[in-house]
Structure formats: C-alpha cells, structure tokens
N, CA, C and O atoms as a MOPAC input file, in Angstrom:
PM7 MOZYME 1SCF
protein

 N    -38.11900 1   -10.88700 1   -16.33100 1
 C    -37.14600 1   -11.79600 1   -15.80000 1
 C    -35.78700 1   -11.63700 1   -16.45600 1
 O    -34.88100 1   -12.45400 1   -16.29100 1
 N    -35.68800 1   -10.57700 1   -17.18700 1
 C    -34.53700 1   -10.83600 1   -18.05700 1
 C    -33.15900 1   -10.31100 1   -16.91400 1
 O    -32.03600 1   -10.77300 1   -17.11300 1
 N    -33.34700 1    -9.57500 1   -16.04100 1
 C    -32.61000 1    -9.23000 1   -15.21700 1
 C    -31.86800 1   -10.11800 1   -13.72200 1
 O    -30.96100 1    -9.89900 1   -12.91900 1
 N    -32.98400 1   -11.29200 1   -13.99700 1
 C    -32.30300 1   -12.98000 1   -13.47400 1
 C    -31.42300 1   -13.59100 1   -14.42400 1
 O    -31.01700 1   -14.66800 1   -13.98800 1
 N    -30.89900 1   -13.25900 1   -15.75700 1
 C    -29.99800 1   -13.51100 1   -16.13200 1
 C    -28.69500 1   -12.66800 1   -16.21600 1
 O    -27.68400 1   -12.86600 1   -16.88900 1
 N    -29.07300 1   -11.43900 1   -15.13900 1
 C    -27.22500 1   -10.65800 1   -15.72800 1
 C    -26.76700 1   -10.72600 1   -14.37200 1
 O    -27.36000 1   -10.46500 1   -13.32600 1
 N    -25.60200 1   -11.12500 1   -14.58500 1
 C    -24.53400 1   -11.50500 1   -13.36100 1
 C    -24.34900 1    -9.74800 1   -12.74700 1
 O    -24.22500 1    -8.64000 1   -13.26800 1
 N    -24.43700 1   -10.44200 1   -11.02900 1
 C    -24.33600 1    -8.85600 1   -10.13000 1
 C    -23.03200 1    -8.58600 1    -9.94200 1
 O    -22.56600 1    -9.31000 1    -9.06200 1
 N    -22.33700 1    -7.92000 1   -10.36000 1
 C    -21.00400 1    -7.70700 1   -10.24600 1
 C    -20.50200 1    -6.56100 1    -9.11100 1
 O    -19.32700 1    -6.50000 1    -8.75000 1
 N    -21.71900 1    -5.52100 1    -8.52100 1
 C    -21.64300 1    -4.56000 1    -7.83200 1
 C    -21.24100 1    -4.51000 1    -6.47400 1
 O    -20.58300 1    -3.60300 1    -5.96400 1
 N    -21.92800 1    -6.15600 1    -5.56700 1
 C    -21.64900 1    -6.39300 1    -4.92100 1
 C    -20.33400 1    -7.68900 1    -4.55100 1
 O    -20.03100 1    -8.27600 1    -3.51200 1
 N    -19.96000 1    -7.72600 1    -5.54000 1
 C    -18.83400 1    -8.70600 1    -5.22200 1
 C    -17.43300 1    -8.17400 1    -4.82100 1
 O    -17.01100 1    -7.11900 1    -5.29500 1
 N    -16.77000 1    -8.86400 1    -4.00700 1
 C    -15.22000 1    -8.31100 1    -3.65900 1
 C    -14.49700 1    -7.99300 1    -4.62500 1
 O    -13.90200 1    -6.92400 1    -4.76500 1
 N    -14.51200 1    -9.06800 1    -5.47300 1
 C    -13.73400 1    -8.98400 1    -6.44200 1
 C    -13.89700 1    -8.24900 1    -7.88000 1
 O    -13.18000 1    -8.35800 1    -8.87500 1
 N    -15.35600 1    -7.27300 1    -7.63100 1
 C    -15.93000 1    -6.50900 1    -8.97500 1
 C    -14.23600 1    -5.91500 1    -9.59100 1
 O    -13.21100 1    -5.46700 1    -9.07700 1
 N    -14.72300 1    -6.24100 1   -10.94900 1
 C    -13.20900 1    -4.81800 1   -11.38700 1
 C    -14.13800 1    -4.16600 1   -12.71600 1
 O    -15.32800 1    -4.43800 1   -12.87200 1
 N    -13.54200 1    -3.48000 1   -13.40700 1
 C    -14.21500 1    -2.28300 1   -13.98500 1
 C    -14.34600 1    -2.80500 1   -15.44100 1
 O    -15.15600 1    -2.22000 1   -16.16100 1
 N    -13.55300 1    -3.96800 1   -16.01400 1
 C    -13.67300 1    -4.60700 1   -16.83000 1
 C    -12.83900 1    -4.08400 1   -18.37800 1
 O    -12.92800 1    -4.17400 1   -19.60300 1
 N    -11.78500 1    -3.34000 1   -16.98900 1
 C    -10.27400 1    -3.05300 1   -18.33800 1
 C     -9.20500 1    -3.20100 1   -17.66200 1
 O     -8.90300 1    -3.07200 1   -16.47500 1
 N     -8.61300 1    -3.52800 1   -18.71800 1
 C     -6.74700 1    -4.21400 1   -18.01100 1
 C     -6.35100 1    -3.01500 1   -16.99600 1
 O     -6.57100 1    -1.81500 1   -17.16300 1
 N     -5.74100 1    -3.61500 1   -15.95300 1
 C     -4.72200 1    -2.54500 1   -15.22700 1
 C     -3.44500 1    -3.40200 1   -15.00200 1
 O     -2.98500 1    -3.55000 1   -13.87000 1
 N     -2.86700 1    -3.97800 1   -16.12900 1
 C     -1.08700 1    -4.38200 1   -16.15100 1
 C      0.05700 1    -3.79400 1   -14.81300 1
 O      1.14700 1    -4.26700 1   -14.49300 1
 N     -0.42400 1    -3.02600 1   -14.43700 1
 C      1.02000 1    -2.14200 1   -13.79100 1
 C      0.35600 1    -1.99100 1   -12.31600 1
 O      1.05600 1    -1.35000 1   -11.53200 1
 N     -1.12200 1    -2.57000 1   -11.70800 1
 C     -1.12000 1    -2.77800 1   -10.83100 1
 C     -1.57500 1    -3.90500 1   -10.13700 1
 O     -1.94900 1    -4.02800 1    -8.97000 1
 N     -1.44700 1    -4.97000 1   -11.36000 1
 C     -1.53100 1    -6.25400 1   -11.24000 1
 C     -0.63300 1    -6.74000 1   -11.00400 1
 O     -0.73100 1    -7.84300 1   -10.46600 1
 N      0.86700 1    -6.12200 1   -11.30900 1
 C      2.11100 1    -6.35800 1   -11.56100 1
 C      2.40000 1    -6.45600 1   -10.02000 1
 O      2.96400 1    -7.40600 1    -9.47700 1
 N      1.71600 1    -4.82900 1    -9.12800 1
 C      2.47800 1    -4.83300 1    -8.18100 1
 C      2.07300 1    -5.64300 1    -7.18600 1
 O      2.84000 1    -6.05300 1    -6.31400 1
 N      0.58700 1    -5.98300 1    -7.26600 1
 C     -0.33000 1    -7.06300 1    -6.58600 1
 C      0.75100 1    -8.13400 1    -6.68900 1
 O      1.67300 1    -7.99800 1    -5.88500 1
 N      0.82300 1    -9.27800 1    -7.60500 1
 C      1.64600 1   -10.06200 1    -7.96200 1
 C      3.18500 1   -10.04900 1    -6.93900 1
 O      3.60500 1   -10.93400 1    -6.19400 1
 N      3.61000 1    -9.07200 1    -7.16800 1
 C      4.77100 1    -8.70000 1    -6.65900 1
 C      4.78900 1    -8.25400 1    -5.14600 1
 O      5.88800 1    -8.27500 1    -4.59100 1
 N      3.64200 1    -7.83500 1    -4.39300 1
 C      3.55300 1    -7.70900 1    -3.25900 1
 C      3.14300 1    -8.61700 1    -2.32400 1
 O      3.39800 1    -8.60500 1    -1.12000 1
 N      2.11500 1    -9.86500 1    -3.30400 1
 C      2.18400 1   -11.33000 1    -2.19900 1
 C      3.21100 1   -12.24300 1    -2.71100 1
 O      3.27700 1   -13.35500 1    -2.18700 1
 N      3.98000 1   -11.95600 1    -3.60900 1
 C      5.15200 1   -12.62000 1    -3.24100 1
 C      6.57100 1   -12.69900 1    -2.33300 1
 O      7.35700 1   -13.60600 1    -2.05700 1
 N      6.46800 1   -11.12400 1    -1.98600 1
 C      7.22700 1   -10.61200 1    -1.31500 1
 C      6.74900 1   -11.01300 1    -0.32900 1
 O      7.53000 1   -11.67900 1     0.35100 1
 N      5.38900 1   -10.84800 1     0.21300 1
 C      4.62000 1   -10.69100 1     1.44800 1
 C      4.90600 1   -12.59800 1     2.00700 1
 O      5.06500 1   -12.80800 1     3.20900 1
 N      4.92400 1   -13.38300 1     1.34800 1
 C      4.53600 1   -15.02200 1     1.04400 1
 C      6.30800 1   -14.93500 1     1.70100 1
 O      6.45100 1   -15.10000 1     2.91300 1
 N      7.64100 1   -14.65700 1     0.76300 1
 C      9.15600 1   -15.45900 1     1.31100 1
 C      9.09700 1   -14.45800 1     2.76800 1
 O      9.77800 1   -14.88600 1     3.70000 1
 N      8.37000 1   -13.23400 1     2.99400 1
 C      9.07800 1   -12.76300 1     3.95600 1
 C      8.27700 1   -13.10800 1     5.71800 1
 O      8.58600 1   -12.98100 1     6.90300 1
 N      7.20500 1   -13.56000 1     4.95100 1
 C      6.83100 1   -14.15900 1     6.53200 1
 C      7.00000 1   -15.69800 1     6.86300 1
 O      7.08000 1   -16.23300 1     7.96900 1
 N      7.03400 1   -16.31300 1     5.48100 1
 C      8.00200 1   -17.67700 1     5.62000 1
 C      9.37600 1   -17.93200 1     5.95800 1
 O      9.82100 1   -19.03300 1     6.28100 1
 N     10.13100 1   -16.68500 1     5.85200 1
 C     11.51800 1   -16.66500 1     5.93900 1
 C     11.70700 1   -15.78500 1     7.59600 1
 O     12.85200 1   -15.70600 1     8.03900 1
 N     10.83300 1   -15.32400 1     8.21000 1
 C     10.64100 1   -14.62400 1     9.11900 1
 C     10.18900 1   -15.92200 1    10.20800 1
 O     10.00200 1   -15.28100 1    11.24300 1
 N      9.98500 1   -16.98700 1    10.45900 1
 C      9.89400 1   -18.24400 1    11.08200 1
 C     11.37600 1   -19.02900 1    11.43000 1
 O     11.60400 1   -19.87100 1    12.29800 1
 N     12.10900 1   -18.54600 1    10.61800 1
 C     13.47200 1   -18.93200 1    10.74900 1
 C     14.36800 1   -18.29100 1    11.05500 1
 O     14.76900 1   -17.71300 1    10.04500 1
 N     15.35700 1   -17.86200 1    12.49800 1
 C     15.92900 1   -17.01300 1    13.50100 1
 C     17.01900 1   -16.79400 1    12.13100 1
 O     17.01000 1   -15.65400 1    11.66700 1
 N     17.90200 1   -17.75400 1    11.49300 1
 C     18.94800 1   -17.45100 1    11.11200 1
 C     18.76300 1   -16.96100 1     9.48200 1
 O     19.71600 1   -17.13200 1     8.72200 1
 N     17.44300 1   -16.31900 1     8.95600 1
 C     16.82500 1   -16.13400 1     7.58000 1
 C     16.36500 1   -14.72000 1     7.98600 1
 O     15.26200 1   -14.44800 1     7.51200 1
 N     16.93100 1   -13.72600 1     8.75500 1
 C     16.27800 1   -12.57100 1     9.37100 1
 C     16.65000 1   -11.34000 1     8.34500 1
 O     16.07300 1   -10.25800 1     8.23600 1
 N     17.68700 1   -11.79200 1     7.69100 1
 C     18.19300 1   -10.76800 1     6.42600 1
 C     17.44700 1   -10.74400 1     5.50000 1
 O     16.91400 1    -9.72200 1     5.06600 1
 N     17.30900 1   -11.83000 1     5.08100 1
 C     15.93900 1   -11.84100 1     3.84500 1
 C     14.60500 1   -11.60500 1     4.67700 1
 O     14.22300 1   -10.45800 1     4.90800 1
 N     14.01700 1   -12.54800 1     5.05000 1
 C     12.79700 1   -11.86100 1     6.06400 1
 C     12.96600 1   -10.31800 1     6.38000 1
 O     11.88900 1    -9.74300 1     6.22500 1
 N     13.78700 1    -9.63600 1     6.69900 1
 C     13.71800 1    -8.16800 1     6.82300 1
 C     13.66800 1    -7.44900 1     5.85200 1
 O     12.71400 1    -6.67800 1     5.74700 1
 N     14.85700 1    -7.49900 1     4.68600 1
 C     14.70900 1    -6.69800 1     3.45700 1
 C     13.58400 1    -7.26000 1     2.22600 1
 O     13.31200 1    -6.60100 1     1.22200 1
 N     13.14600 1    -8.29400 1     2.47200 1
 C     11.49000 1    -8.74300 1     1.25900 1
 C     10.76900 1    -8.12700 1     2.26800 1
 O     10.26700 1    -7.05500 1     1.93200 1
 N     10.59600 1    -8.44300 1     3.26000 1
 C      9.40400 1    -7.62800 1     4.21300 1
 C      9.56600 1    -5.98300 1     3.95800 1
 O      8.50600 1    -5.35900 1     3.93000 1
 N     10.61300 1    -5.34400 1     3.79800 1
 C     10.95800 1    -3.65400 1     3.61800 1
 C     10.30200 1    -3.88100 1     1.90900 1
 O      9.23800 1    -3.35400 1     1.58400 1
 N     10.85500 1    -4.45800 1     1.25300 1
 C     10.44900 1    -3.93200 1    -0.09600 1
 C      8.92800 1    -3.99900 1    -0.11800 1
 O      8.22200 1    -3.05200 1    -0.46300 1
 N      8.43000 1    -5.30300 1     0.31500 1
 C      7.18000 1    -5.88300 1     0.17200 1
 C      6.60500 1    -4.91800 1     0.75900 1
 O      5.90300 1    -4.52300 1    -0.17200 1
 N      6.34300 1    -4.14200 1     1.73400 1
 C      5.87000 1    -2.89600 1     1.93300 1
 C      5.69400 1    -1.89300 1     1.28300 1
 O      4.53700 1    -1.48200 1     1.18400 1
 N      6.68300 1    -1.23400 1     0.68700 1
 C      6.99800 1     0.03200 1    -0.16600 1
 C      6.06000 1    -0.57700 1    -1.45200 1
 O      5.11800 1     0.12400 1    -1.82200 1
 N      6.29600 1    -1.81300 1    -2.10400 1
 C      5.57700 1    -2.13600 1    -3.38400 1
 C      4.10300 1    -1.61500 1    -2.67000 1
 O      3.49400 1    -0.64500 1    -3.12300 1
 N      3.62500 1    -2.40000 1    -1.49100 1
 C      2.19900 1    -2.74300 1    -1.35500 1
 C      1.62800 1    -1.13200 1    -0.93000 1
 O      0.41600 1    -0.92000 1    -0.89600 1
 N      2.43200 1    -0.25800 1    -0.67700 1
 C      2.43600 1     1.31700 1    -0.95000 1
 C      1.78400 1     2.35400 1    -1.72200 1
 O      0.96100 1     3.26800 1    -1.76600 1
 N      2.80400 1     1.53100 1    -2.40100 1
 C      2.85100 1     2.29600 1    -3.68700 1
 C      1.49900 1     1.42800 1    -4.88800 1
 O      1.10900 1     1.87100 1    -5.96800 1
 N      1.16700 1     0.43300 1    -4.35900 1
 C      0.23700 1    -0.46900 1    -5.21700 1
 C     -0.85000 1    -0.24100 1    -5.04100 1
 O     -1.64100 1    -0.46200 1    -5.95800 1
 N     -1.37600 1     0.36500 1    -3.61800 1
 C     -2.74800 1     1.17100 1    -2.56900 1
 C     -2.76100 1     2.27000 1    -3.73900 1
 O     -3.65700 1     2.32000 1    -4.58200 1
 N     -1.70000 1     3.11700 1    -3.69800 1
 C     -2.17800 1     4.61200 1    -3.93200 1
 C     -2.55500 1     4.53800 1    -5.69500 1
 O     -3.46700 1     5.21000 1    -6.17500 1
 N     -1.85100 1     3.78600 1    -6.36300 1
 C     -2.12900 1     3.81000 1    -7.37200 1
 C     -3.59600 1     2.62400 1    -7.79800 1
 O     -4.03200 1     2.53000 1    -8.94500 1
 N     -3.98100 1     2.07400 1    -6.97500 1
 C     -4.97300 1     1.13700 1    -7.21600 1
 C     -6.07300 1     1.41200 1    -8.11500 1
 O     -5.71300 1     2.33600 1    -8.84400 1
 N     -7.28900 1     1.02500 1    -8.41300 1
 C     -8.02800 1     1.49300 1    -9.29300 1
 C     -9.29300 1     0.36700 1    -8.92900 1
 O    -10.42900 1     0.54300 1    -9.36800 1
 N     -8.94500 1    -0.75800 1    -8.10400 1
 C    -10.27900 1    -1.92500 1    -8.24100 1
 C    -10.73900 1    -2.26700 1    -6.61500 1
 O     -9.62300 1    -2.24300 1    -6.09600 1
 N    -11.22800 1    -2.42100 1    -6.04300 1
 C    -11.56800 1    -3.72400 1    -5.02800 1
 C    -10.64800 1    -4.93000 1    -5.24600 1
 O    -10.57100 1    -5.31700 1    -4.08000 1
 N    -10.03700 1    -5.62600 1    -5.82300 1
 C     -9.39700 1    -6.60100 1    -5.93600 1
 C     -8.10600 1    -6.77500 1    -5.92700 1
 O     -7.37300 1    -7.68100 1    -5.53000 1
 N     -7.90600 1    -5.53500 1    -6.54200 1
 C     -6.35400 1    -5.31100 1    -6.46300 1
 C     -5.85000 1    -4.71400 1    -4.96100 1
 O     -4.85900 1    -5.04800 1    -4.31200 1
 N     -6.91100 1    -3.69300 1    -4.63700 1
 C     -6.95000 1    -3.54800 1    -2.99000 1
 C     -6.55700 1    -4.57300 1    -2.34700 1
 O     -5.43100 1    -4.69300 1    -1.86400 1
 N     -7.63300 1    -5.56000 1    -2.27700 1
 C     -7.92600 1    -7.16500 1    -1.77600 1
 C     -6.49800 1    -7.56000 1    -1.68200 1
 O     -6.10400 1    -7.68700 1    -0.52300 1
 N     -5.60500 1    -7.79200 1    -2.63800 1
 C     -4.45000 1    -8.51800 1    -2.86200 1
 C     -3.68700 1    -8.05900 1    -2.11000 1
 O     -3.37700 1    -8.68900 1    -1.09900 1
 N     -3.05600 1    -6.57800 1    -2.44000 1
 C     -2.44600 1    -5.64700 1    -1.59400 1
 C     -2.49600 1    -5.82100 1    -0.41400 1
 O     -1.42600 1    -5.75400 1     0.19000 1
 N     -3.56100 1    -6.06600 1     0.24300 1
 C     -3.43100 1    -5.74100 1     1.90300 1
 C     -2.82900 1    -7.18500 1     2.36000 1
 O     -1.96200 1    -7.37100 1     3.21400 1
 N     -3.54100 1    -8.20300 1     1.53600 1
 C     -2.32100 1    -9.43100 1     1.68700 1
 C     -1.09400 1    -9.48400 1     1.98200 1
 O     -0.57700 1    -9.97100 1     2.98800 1
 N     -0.50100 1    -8.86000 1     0.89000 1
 C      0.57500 1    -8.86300 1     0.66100 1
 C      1.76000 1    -8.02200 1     1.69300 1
 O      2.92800 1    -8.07600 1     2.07700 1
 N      0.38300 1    -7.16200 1     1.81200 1
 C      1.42000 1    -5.77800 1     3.31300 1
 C      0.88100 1    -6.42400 1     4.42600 1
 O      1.55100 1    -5.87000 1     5.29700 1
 N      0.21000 1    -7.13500 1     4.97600 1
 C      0.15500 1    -7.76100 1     5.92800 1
 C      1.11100 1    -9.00500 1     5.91400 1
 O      1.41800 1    -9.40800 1     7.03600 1
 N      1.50400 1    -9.51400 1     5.11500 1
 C      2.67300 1   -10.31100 1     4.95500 1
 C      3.58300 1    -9.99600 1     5.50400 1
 O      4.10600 1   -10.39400 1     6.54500 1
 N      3.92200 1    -8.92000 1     4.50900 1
 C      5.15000 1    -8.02300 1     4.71000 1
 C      5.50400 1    -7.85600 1     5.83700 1
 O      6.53700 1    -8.28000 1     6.35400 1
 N      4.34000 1    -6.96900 1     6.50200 1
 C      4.69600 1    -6.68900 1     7.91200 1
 C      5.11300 1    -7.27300 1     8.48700 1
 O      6.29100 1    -7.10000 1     8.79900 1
 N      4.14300 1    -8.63700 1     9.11100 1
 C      4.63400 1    -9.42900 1     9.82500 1
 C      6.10900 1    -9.95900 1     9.46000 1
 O      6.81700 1   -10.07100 1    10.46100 1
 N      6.58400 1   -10.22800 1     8.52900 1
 C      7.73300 1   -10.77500 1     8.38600 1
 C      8.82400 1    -9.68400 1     8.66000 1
 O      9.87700 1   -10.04700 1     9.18400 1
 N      8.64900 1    -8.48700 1     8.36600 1
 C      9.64800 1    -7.36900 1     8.43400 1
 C      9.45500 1    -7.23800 1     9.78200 1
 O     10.53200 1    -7.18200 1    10.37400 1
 N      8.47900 1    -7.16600 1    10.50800 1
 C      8.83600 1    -6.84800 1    12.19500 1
 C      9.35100 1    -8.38800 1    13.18000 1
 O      9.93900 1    -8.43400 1    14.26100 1
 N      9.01300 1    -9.15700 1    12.57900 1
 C     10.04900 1   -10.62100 1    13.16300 1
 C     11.35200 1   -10.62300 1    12.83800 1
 O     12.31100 1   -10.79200 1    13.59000 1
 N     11.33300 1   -10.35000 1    11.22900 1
 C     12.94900 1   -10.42300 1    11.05600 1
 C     13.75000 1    -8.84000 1    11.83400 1
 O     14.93000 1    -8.94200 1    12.17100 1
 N     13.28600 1    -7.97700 1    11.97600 1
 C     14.08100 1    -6.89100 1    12.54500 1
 C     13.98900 1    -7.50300 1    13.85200 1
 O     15.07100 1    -7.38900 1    14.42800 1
 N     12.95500 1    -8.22300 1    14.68000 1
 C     13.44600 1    -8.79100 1    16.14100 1
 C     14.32300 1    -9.56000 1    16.41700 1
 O     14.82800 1    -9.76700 1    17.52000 1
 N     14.65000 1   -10.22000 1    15.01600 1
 C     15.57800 1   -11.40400 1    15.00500 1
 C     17.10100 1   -11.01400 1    14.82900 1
 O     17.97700 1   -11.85600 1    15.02200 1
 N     17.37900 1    -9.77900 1    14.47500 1
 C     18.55800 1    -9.25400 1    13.91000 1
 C     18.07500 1    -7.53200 1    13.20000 1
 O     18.40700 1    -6.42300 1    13.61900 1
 N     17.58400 1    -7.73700 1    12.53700 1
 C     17.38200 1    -6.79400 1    11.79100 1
 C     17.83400 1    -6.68500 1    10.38200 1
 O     18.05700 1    -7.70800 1     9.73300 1
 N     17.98200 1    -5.50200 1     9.87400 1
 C     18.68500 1    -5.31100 1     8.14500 1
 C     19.85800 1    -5.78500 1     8.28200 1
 O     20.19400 1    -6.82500 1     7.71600 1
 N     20.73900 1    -5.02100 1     9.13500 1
 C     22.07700 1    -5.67000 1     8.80200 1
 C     22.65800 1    -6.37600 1     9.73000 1
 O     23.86500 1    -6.61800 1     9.75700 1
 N     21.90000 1    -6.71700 1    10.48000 1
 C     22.63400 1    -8.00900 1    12.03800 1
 C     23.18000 1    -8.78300 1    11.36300 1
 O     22.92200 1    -9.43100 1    10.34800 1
 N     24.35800 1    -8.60200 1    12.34600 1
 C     25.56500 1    -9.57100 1    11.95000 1
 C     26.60100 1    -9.63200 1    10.60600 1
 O     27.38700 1   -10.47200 1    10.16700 1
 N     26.24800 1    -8.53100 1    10.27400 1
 C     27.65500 1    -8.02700 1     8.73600 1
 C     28.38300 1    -6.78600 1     9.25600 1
 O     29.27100 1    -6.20500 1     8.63300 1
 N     27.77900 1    -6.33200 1    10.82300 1
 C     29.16600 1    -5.12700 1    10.78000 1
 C     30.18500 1    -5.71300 1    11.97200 1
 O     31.24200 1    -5.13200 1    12.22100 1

C-alpha cells in the first residue's frame, strides 16, 4: 500500500518537472497579462490602439514562451494568454488598427 500514499503527478495538467524555470514563468506571467488588457481593451471601439499593440506583443511573448517552454503548465498558461491576444489584436485591428487615426 505504500504506493496509495505518493501523489500521481504524471497525469495531471499541471505536472512540472520539479525545478525552477524563472524565464518562462516570466513570459507566462507576461503573456496573460498582455492577453487579459488586450481583449478587455478590445471591447471598447475607441481603446483599439492599445487593444492592437498588447494584442501584437502579447503574441510574439506567447511565441516565443511555446518554443522555449519546458512544462505542461507553462504550455497551459501560454495558450491563454495567445488566445487572449488574438482575440483582442484581431478586434482592435477591426476597430482601427495599429495606427488608425494618427496619420
């Protein structure tokens, strides 16, 4: 029975390998936040500048955060965060785009 006491970690979403990864936690972090103002700011016709350029970055981070990944979890976050993104970067470019209305 001793094997009813060790936690299954193999099958969980959220398994990680059980060592720091700082620099792609960072970008996790940084890609649902981006992902979070730019589809909140993408609801609002006259917020299409920010909604477009957090939605552009929030992409490129959540990119660059895939290829370098290392866990299931940090994956997990990521696709959050670029599904955020997206959506907010393709509303705000319907709404105006990057630079509607500054030339």
């Amino acid at each position: 029975m001793a094997q009813a006491l060790r936690p299954n970690t193999a099958g969980s979403l959220f398994a990680t390998d059980d060592r720091p990864h700082p620099v792609q936690d960072a970008l996790v972090a940084v890609t649902l936040a981006l992902g979070v103002v730019s589809f909140v700011t993408a609801m609002f016709h006259n917020l299409h500048l920010l909604s477009s350029w957090t939605g552009l970055v929030g992409i490129l981070t959540g990119a660059y955060g895939q290829w370098i990944s290392e866990t299931t979890r940090e994956r997990f976050g990521l696709i959050l965060g670029l599904g955020a993104s997206a959506v907010g970067f393709f509303l705000g470019m319907a709404h105006g785009g990057l630079f509607g209305g500054l030339w």
